[in-house]
Each structure stands twice: as structure tokens, then as C-alpha cells.
SEZA-760343 format. One record per residue (C-alpha): residue number from 1; x, y, z. Coordinates in nm, 2 decimals. Layout:
<kolzas>
+-----+--------+--------+--------+
! num !      u !      v !      w !
+-----+--------+--------+--------+
! NUM !      X !      Y !      Z !
...
+-----+--------+--------+--------+
</kolzas>
This chain:
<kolzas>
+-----+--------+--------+--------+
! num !      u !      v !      w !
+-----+--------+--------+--------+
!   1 !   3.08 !   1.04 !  -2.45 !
!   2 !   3.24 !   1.40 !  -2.36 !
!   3 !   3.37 !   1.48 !  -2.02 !
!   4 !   3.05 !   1.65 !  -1.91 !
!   5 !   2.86 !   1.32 !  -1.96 !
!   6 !   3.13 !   1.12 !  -1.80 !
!   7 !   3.30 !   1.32 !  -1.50 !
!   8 !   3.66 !   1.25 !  -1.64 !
!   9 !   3.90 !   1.50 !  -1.60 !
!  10 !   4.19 !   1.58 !  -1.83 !
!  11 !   4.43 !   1.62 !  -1.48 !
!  12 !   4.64 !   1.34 !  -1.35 !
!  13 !   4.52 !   1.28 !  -1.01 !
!  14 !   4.79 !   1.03 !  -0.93 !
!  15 !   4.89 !   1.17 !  -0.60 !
!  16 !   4.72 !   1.40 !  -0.32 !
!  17 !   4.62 !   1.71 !  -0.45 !
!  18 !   4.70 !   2.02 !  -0.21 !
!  19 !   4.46 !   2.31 !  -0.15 !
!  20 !   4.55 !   2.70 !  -0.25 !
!  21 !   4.34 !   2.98 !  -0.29 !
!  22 !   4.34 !   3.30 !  -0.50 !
!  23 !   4.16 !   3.64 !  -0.44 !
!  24 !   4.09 !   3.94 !  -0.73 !
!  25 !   4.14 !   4.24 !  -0.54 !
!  26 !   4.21 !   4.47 !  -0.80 !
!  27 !   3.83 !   4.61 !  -0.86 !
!  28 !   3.76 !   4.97 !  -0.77 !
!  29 !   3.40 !   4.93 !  -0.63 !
!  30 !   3.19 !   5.18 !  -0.81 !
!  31 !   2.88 !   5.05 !  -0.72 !
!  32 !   2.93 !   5.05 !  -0.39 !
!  33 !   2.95 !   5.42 !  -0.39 !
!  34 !   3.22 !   5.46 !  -0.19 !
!  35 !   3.50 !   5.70 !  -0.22 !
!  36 !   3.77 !   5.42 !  -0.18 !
!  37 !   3.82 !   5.04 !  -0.36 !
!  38 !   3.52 !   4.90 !  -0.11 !
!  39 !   3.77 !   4.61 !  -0.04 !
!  40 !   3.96 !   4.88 !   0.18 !
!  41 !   3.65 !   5.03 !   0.37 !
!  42 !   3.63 !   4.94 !   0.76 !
!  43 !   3.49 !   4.61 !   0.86 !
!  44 !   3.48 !   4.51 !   1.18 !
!  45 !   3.73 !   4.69 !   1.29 !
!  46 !   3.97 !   4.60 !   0.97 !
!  47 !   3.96 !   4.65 !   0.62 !
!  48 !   3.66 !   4.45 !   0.47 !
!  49 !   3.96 !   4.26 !   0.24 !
!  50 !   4.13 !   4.14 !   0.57 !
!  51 !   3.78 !   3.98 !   0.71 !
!  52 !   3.81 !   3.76 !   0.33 !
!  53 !   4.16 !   3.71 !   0.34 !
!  54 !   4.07 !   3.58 !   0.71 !
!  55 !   3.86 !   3.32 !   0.63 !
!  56 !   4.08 !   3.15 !   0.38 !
!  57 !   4.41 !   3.18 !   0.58 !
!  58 !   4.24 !   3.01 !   0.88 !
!  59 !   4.13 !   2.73 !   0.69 !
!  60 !   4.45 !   2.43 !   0.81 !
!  61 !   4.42 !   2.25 !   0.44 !
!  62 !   4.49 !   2.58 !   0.24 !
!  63 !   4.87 !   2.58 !   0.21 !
!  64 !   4.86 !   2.98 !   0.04 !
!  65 !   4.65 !   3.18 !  -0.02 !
!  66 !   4.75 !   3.47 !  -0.31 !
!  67 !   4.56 !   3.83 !  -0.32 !
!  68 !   4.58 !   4.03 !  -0.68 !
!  69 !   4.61 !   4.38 !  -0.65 !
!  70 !   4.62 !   4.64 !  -0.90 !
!  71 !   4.97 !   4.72 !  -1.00 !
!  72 !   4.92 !   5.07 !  -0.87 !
!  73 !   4.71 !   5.01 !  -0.54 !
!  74 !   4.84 !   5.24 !  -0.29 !
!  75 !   4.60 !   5.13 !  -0.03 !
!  76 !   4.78 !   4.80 !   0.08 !
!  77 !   5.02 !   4.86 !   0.22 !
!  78 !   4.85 !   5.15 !   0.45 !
!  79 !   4.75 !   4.82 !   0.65 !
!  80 !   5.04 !   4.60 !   0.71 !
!  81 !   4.99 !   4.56 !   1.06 !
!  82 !   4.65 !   4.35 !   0.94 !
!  83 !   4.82 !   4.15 !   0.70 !
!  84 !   5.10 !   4.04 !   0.89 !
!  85 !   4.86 !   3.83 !   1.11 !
!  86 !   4.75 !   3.64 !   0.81 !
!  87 !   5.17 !   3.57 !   0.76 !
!  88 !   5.31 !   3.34 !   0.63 !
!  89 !   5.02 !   3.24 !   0.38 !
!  90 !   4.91 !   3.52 !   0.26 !
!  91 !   5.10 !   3.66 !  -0.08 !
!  92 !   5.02 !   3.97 !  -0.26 !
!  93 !   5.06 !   4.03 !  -0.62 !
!  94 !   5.04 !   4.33 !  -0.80 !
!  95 !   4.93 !   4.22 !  -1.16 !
!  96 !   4.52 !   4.26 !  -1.16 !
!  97 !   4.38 !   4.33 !  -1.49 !
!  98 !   4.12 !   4.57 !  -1.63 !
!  99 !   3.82 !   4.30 !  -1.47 !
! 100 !   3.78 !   4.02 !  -1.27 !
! 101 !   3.83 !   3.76 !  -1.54 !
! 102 !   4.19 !   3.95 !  -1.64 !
! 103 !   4.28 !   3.94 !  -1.26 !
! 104 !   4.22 !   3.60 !  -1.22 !
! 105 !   4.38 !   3.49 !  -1.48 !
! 106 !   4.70 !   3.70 !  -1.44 !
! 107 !   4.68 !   3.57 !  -1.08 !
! 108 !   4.71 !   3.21 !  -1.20 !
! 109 !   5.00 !   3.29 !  -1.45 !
! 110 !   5.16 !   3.46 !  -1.12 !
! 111 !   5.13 !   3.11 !  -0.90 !
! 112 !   5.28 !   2.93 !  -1.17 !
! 113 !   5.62 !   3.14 !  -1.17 !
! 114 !   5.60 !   3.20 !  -0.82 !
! 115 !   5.82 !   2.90 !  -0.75 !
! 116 !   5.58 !   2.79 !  -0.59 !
! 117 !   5.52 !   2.39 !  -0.60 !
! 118 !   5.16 !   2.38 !  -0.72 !
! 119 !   5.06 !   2.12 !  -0.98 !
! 120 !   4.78 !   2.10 !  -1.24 !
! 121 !   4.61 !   1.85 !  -1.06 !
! 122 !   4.60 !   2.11 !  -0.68 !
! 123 !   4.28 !   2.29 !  -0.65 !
! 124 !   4.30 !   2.63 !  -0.65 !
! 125 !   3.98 !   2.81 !  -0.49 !
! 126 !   3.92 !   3.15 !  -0.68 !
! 127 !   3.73 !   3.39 !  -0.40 !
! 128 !   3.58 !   3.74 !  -0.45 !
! 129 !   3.74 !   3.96 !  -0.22 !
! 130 !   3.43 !   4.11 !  -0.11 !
! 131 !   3.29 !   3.85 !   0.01 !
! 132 !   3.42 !   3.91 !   0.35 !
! 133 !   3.09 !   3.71 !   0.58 !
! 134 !   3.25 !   3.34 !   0.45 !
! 135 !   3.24 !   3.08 !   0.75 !
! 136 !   3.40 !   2.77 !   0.85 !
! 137 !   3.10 !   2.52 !   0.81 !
! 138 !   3.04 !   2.67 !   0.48 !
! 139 !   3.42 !   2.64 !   0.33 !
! 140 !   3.46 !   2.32 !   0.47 !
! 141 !   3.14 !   2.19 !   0.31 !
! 142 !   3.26 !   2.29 !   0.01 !
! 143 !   3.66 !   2.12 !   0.06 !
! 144 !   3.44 !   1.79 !   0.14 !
! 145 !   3.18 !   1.77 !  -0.11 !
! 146 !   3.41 !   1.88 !  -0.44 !
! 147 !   3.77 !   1.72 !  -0.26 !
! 148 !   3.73 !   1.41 !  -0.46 !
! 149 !   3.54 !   1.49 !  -0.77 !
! 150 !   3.74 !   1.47 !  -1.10 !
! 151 !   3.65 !   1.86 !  -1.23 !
! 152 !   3.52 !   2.08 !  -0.94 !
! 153 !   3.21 !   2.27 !  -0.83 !
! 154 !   3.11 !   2.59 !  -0.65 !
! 155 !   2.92 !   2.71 !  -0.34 !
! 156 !   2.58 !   2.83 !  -0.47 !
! 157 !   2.23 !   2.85 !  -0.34 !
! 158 !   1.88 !   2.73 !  -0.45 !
! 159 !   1.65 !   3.09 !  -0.63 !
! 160 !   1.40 !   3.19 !  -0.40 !
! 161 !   1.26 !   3.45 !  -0.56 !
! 162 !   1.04 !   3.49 !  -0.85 !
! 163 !   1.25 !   3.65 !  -1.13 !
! 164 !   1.16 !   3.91 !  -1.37 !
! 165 !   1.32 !   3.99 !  -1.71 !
! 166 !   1.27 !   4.40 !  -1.74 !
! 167 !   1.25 !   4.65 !  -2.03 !
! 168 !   1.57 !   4.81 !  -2.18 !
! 169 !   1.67 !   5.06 !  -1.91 !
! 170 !   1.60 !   5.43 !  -2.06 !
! 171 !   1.70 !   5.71 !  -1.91 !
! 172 !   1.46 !   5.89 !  -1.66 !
! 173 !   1.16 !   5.62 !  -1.72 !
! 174 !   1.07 !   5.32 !  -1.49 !
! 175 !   1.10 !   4.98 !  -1.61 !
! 176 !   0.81 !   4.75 !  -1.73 !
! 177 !   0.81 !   4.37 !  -1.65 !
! 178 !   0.85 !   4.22 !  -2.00 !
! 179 !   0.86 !   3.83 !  -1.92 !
! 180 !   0.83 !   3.62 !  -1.55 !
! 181 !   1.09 !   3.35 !  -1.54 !
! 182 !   1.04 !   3.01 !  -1.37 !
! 183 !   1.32 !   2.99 !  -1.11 !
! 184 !   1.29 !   2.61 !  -1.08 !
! 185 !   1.63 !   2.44 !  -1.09 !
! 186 !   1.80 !   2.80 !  -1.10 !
! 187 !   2.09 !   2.89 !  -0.86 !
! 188 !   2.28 !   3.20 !  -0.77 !
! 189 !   2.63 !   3.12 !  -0.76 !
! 190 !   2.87 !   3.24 !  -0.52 !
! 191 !   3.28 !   3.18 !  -0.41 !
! 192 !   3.46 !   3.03 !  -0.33 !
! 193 !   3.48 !   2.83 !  -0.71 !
! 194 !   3.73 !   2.52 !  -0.66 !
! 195 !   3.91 !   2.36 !  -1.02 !
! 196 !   4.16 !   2.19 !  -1.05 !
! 197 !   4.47 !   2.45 !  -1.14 !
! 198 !   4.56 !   2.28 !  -1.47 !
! 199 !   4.26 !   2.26 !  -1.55 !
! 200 !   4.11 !   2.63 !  -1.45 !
! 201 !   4.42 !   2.79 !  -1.64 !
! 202 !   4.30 !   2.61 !  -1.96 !
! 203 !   3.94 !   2.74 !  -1.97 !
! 204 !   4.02 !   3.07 !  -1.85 !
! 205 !   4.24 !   3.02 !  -2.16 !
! 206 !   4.00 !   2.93 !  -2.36 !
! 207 !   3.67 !   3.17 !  -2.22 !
! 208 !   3.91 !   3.46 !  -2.11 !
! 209 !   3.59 !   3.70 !  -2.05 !
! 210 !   3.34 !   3.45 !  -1.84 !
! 211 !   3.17 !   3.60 !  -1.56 !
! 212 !   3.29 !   3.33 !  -1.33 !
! 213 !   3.55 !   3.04 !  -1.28 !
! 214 !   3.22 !   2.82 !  -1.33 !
! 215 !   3.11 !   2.98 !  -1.64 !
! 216 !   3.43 !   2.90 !  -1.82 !
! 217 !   3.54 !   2.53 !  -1.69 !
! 218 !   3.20 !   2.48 !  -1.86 !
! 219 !   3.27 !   2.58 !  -2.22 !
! 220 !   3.52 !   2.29 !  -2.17 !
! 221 !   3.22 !   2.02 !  -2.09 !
! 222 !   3.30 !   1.98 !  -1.78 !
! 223 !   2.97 !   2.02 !  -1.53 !
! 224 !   3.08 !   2.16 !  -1.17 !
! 225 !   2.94 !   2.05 !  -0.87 !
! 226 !   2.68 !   2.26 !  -0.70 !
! 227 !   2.75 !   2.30 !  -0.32 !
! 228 !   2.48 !   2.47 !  -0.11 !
! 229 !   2.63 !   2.76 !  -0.01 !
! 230 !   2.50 !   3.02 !   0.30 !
! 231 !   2.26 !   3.31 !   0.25 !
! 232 !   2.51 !   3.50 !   0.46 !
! 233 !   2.80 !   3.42 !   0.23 !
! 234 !   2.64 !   3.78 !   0.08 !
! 235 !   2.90 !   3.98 !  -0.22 !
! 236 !   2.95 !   4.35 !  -0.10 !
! 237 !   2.79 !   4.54 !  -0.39 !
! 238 !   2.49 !   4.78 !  -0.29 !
! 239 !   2.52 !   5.12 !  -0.06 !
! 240 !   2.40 !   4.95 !   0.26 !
! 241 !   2.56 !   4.61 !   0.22 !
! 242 !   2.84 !   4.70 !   0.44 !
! 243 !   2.60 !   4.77 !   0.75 !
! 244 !   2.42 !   4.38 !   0.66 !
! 245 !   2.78 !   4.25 !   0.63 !
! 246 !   2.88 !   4.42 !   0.99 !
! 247 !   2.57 !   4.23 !   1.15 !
! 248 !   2.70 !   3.89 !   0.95 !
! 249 !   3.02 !   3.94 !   1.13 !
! 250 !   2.92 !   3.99 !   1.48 !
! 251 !   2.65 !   3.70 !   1.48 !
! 252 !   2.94 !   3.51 !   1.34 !
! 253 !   3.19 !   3.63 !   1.62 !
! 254 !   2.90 !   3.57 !   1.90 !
! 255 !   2.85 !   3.18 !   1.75 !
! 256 !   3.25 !   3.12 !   1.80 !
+-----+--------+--------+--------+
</kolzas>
């Protein structure tokens, strides 16, 4: 029987495990169309990055919470007023990679010589930093539901939409439908992703260019949890997601 089948884990869970989290900042946003790395654009009166960072710093059982910045981002430190209220968890690190996968990975190899005291068997929560509309209820559904489990599991929702595979994009031609998908048992994942450190360095080792934390604890046969996440829990992508994410905020300041 292989771990997927039986829900071991490689880690030594002998004592507590503690909680840290780790954000990719490093991106540059080009689909977002703006003329900065969207994680600096305004956002609620801060830089949308701050909002993320936010989130994770206010949560009491994360003990640190590490941001991975390109190792030539000139936009931090324009804002040090903003992260000095998120002091003394918050660490920056300037060695993101080429893509998210790199970043992360780089990030984790940057924990484990911080001096840090963070063990294999911790959980590290991996975070995209535009993701800025995360709330309480949600993150601490997710600490609950995965806190024991032996591999980990991710905040993710239920497909509501019918899916449709399209044609090959071509240049200056509108797509054709080529194939309707059934959407049963299909969810869209989101972060935070919570592994186990050891564990997540390994399969990032192993699957260096997965898509998602998720994606590459899996070529290990392991089978994260699924934790229903939030509709509102929305990635900053599109033009026009930063006016949905301002309206997330403020319903989310008004509920306080």
C-alpha cells in the first residue's frame, strides 16, 4: 500500500508541529495590465501585497511569515511604513526565481538557512501574494481541518460552472467550443496550500515546475486534503479584479 492509499507521512510527527507561512512575490503581473508588479498597486489604502501579508501576520498560530521578492525589486522598500506594522513576523527575502514554482522553492531553501528553528515536520503555508481578500474564518478552517492530518491539503472550492475545452487560439479568429467537460467532482484550487516543510521541500524537489504546492506533494502519492475555501478568497489576475477585490475588502472591514 503507497502513502496515497494509506495517509502516512514520511515526517516525524513526534512533537507539536509549529505554523509558518511563505509568500512568492516576485511575479511582475502582466496580465493584470498594470504598469507596476500588481502586488504593489493601491489596495485599500495600501499596497495590495500588504492586505495578503495582513491576513497571515494576524493569524496568533503563525510564528513567521517570509515574503520572496525579486532580487532586484525596487518597489519594497518605497513602503516601509506598511511593513513595519506587520513587525516582527514578517521577513523579506530577495531570492524569487524566474516563476512561481522557482520562488517558492528558493523561498524554502531561504527558511532553512535563515536560522530559523523550523523543522521538517512544521507546516509551512505557501500563499499567493495576490490574493489579498483571505479572511479569518477561512484560514482558520483551513489550520483546523489539515492541523492533524499526516500530509496536508489546500483551500479549494466545488466547479460551478459548466466547462468548455476551446480550439487552439489563432491569431485574429474567435474560438470554437471543441469538447464540454463534466465538472462533477472538479475543484478550483486556491491558497493558502499547507505541507509539511520536510515534506514540501522534497516534492518541490522532485516536480520543480508544478503549477501548485498541491500539484507536486502529489507526484509523491500523497493525496491532500480538500478544504472548502471562500468565493471571495478571489487571485488578482484580470483588468477589473482590483475594483472586485476593493468591494471584498470593505464588506470584509464592515463585518469586523
Amino acid at each position: 500500500m503507497n502513502d496515497k492509499d494509506s495517509g502516512e507521512n514520511p515526517s516525524s510527527c513526534g512533537s507539536v508541529p509549529r505554523y509558518y507561512a511563505l509568500v512568492p512575490a516576485a511575479g511582475s503581473g502582466t496580465r493584470s495590465g498594470a504598469e507596476m508588479p500588481k502586488q504593489y498597486l493601491p489596495l485599500g489604502g495600501a499596497p495590495l501585497l500588504f492586505q495578503t501579508l495582513l491576513s497571515l501576520c494576524a493569524a496568533p498560530q503563525i510564528e513567521c511569515v517570509w515574503v520572496v521578492l525579486a532580487p532586484d525589486d525596487d518597489y519594497w522598500k518605497e513602503h516601509d511604513a506598511h511593513w513595519e506594522k506587520l513587525a516582527p513576523k514578517l521577513k523579506p527575502v530577495y531570492c524569487g526565481g524566474a516563476t512561481r514554482a522557482q520562488s517558492v522553492r528558493n523561498g524554502l531553501e531561504a527558511v532553512a538557512e535563515s536560522g530559523m528553528p523550523v523543522r521538517d515536520e512544521d507546516w509551512m503555508l505557501v500563499h499567493d501574494a495576490a490574493r489579498p481578500c483571505l479572511d479569518s474564518r477561512t484560514l482558520e478552517r483551513l489550520l483546523k481541518t489539515v492541523g492533524d492530518d499526516p500530509v496536508g491539503g489546500l483551500l479549494a472550492v466545488p466547479l460551478a460552472d459548466t466547462l468548455k475545452r476551446g480550439s487552439k487560439a489563432v491569431p485574429g479568429k474567435t474560438p470554437r467550443v471543441e469538447a464540454t467537460l463534466p465538472r462533477e467532482h472538479l475543484w478550483q484550487a486556491q491558497t493558502p496550500q499547507m505541507f509539511r516543510f520536510g515534506l514540501l521541500r522534497a516534492a518541490l524537489e522532485r516536480a520543480p515546475e508544478v503549477s501548485d504546492e498541491a500539484g507536486a506533494v502529489e507526484t509523491c502519492g500523497h493525496a491532500p486534503l480538500l478544504v472548502t475555501g471562500s468565493p471571495s478568497n478571489l487571485k488578482v489576475t484580470w483588468p477589473g479584479d482590483m475594483e472586485l477585490a476593493e468591494r471584498l475588502l470593505l464588506r470584509h472591514l464592515r463585518m469586523l
